[in-house]
C-alpha positions as CSV (number, residue, x, y, z in Angstrom):
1,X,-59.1,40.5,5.2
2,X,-60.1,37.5,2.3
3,X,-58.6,34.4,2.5
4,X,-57.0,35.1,-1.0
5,X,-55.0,38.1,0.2
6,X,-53.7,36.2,3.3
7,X,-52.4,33.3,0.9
8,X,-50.9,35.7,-1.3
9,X,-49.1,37.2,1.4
10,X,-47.8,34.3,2.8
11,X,-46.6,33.0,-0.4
12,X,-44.6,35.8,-1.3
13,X,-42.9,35.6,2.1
14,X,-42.2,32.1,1.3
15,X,-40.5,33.1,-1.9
16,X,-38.7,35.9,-0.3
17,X,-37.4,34.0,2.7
18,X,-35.9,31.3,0.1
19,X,-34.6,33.9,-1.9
20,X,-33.0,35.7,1.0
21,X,-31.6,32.6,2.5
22,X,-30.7,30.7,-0.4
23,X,-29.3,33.5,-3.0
24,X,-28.2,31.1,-5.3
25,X,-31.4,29.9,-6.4
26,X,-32.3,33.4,-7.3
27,X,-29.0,33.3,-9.7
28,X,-28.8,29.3,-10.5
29,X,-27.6,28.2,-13.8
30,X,-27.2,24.7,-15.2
31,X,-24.0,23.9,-16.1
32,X,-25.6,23.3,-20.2
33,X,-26.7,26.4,-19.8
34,X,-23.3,28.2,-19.0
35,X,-21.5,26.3,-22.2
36,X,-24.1,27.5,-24.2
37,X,-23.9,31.0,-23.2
38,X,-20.1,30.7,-24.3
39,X,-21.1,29.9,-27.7
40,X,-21.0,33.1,-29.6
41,X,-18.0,34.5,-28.4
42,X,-14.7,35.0,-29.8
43,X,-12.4,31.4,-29.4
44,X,-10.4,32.7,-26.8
45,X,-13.4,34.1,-24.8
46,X,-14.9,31.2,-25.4
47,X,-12.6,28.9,-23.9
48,X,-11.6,30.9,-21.1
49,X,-15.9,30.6,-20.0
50,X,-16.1,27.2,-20.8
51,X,-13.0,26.4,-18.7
52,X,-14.8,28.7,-16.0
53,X,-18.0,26.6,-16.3
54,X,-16.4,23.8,-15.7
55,X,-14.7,25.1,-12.3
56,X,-17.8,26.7,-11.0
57,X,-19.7,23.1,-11.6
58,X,-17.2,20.6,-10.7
59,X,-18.6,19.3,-7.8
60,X,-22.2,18.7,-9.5
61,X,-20.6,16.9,-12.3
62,X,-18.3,14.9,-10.8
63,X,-16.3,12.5,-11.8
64,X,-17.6,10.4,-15.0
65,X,-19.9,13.2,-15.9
66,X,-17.6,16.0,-16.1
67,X,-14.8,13.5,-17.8
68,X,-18.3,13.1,-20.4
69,X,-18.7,16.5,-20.8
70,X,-15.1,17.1,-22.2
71,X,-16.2,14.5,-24.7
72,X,-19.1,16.0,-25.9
73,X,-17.5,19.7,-26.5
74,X,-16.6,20.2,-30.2
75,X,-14.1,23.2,-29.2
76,X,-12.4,20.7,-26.8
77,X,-11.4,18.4,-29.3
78,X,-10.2,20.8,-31.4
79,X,-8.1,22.4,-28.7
80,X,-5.8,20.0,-27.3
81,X,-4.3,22.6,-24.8
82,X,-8.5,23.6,-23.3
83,X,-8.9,19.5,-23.4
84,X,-5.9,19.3,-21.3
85,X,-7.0,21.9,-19.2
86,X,-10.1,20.8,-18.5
87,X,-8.9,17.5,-18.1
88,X,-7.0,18.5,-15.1
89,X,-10.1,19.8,-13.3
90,X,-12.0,16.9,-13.8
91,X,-9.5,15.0,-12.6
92,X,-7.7,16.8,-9.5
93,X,-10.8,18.8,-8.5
94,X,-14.0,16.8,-9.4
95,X,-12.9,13.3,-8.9
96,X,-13.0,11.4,-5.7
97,X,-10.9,8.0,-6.7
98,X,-12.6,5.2,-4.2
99,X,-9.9,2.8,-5.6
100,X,-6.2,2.7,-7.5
101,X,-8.2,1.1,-10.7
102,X,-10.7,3.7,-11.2
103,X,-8.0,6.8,-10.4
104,X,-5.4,4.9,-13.0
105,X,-8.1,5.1,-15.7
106,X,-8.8,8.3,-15.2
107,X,-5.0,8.8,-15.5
108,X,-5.2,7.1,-19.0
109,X,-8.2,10.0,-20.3
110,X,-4.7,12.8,-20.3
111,X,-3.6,13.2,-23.8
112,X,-0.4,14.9,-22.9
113,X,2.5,12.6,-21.8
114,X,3.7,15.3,-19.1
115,X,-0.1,16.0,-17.8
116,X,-0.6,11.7,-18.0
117,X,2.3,11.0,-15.9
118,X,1.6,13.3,-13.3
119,X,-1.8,12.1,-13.1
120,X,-0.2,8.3,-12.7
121,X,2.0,9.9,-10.0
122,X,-0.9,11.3,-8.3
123,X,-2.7,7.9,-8.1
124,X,0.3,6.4,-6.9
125,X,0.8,8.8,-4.2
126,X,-2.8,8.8,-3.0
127,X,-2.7,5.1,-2.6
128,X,0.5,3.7,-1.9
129,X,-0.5,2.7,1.6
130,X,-2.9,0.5,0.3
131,X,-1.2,-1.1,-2.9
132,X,0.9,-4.4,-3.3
133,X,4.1,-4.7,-4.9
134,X,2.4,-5.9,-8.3
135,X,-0.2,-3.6,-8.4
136,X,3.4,-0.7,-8.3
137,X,5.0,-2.1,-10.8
138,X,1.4,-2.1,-13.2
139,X,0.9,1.2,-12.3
140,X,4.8,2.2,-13.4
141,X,3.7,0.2,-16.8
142,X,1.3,3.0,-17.3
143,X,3.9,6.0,-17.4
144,X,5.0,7.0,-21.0
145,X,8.2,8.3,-20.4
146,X,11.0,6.1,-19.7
147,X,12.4,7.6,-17.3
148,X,9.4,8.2,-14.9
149,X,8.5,4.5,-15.3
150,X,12.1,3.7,-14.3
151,X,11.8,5.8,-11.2
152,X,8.7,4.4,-10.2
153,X,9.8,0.5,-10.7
154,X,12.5,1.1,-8.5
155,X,10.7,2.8,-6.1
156,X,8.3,0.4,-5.8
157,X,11.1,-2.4,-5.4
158,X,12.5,-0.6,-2.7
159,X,9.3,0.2,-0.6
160,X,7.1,-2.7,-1.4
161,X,9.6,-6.1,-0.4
């Protein structure tokens, strides 16, 4: 046998092997290359893909990028329900809040009072063992609706004495 056969050989059962244990690679997409592919298709096609793009690549994206890429997306701004929606993955499913700051401001990128305040009630309840009373009562300052902020002062009155 020549040396060139033998290297050919054993490249291809590199390849093969990565391929066969690592399938993905084999079917691997960027996440810029899923929005474009969503592109030319009818609006509500279209955002049902993109909104599918951005589950399948959540966790590559994370936080701050995938909060980004709702910014750059023309059809996002002009849909405030697929902004919304999109919103809500970046923020339950891609983001991993280190501190009540960080989740708050994220809380702040919801457009929708309803979809804002649940986000604020979700930072609340991730870290209220860790908060101080002041830090409750700023974080009840962010909720829109009257009501809610109500709630959360005195609940934060009550718990944090």
């Amino acid at each position: 046998m020549n040396r060139s056969y033998f290297v050919k050989t054993i490249f291809k059962a590199i390849i093969l092997t990565c391929f066969t244990l690592f399938p993905a690679l084999s079917l691997a997409k960027s996440f810029n290359q899923c929005i474009v592919e969503t592109q030319n298709k009818h609006l509500i096609e279209q955002q049902a893909e993109i909104k599918e793009c951005f589950n399948s690549y959540k966790n590559t994206l994370g936080s701050d990028n995938c909060f980004a890429q709702i910014r750059k997306l023309k059809v996002a701004s002009q849909s405030p329900n697929l902004s919304e929606n999109l919103r809500t993955i970046c923020f339950y499913e891609a983001s991993i809040f280190q501190n009540l700051k960080t989740c708050a401001l994220r809380a702040g990128e919801f457009k929708n009072a309803d979809g804002h305040d649940e986000a604020v009630f979700q930072c609340y309840k991730e870290f209220q063992e860790k908060i101080t009373l002041k830090e409750c009562l700023d974080l009840s300052k962010k909720l829109i609706y009257p009501a809610k902020q109500a709630h959360l002062k005195q609940h934060c009155f009550n718990n944090y004495n």
